[in-house]
C-alpha positions as CSV (number, residue, x, y, z in Angstrom):
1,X,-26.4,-27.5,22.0
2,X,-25.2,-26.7,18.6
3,X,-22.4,-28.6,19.2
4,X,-24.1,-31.5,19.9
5,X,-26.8,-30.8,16.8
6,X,-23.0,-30.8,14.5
7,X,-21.7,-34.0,16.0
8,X,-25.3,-35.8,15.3
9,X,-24.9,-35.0,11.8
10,X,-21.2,-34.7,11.1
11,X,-20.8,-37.6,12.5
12,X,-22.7,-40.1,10.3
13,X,-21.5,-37.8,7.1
14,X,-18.3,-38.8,8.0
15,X,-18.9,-42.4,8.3
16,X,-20.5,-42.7,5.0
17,X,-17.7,-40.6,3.5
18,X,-14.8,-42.9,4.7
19,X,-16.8,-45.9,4.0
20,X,-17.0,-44.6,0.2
21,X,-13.4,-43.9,0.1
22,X,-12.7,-47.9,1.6
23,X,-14.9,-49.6,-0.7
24,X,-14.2,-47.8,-3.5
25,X,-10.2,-47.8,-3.4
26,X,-10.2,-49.3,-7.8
27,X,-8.4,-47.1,-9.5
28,X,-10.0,-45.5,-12.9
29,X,-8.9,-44.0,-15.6
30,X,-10.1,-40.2,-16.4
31,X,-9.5,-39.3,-19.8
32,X,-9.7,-35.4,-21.5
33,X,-8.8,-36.6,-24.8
34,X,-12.7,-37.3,-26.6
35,X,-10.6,-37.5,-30.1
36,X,-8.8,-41.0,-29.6
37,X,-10.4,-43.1,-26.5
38,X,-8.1,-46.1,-27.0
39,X,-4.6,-44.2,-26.1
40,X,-5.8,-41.0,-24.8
41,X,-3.2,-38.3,-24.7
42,X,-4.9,-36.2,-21.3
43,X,-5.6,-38.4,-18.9
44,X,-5.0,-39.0,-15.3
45,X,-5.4,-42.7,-13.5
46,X,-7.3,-42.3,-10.1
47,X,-9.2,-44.0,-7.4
48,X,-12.5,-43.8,-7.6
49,X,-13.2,-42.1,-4.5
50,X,-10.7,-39.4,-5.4
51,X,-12.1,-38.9,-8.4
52,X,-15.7,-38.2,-6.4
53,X,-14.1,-36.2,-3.8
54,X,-12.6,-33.6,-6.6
55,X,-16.2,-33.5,-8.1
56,X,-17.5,-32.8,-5.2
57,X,-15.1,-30.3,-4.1
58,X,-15.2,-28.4,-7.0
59,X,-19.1,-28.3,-6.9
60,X,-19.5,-26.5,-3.6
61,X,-16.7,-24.4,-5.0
62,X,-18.4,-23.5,-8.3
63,X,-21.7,-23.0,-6.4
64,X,-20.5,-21.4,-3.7
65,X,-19.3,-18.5,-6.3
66,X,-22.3,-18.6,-8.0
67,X,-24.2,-17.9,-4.5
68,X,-21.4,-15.1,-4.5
69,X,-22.1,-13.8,-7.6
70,X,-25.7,-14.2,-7.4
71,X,-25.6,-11.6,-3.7
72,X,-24.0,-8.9,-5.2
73,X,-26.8,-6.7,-5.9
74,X,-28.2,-7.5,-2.2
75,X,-24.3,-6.6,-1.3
76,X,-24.5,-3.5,-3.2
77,X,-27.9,-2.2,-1.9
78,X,-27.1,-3.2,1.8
79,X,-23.4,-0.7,1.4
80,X,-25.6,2.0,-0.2
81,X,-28.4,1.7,2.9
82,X,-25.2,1.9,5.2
83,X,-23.9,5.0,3.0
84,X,-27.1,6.8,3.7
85,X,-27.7,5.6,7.0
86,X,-24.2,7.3,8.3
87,X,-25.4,10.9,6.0
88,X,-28.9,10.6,7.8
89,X,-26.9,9.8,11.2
90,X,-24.5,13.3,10.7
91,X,-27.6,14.9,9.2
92,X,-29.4,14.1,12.4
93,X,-26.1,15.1,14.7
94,X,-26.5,19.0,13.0
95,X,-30.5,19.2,13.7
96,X,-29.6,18.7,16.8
97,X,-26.9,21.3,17.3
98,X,-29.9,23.6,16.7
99,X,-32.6,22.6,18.9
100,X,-33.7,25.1,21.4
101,X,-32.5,24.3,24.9
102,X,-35.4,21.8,27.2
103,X,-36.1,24.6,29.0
104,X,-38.7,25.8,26.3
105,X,-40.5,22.7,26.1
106,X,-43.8,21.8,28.2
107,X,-44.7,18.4,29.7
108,X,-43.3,15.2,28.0
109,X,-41.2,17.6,25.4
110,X,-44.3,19.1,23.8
111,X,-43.7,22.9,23.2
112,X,-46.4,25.0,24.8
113,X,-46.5,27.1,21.8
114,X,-45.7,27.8,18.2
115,X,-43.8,30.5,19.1
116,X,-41.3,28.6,21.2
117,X,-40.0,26.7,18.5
118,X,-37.1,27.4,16.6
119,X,-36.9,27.7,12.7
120,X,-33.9,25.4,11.7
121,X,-31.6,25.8,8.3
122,X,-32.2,23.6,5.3
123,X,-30.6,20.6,4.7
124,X,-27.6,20.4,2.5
């Protein structure tokens, strides 16, 4: 189903995208050189839809770095939650090292009595 969902908009994308690239086959001059715009010194001569495609490119790039950038406190928070997770986890395994055997417990693991419980070591 995704598939499908891909193809129904890849698809026309891509049609529109080679179409650009067809009717827009001119080449154009890009210059770098803002000092002398009659005999530029940087420049590079492209077709136009080159010269869109690089844009392009480099602004997912670009964005997709600032997304990056922009995730890295949820990144840090999320490996400190994962850190303490695994402590609580171990922490958990030694509790239950100490628990008195079943046989003390009552109906649906209730203890019949205070005095059935065991007094367990304090946490490190």
């Amino acid at each position: 189903m995704i598939r499908f969902f891909k193809g129904l908009v890849l698809l026309p994308i891509a049609v529109i995208v080679v179409a650009l690239a067809v009717a827009n086959r001119e080449a154009v001059r890009l210059s770098f050189d803002p000092v002398s715009p009659d005999m530029p010194v940087l420049s590079v001569t492209l077709p136009l839809y080159a010269l869109l495609f690089i844009a392009v490119g480099l602004g997912v790039l670009l964005g997709g770095c600032g997304a990056w950038l922009g995730q890295s406190g949820t990144r840090r928070t999320s490996a400190e939650r994962r850190r303490e997770i695994r402590r609580l986890e171990g922490e958990t395994a030694r509790l239950k090292a100490y628990a008195p055997p079943p046989a003390n417990e009552g109906p649906n693991g209730i203890y019949r009595n205070a005095s059935d419980r065991v007094a367990l070591p304090a946490p490190r």
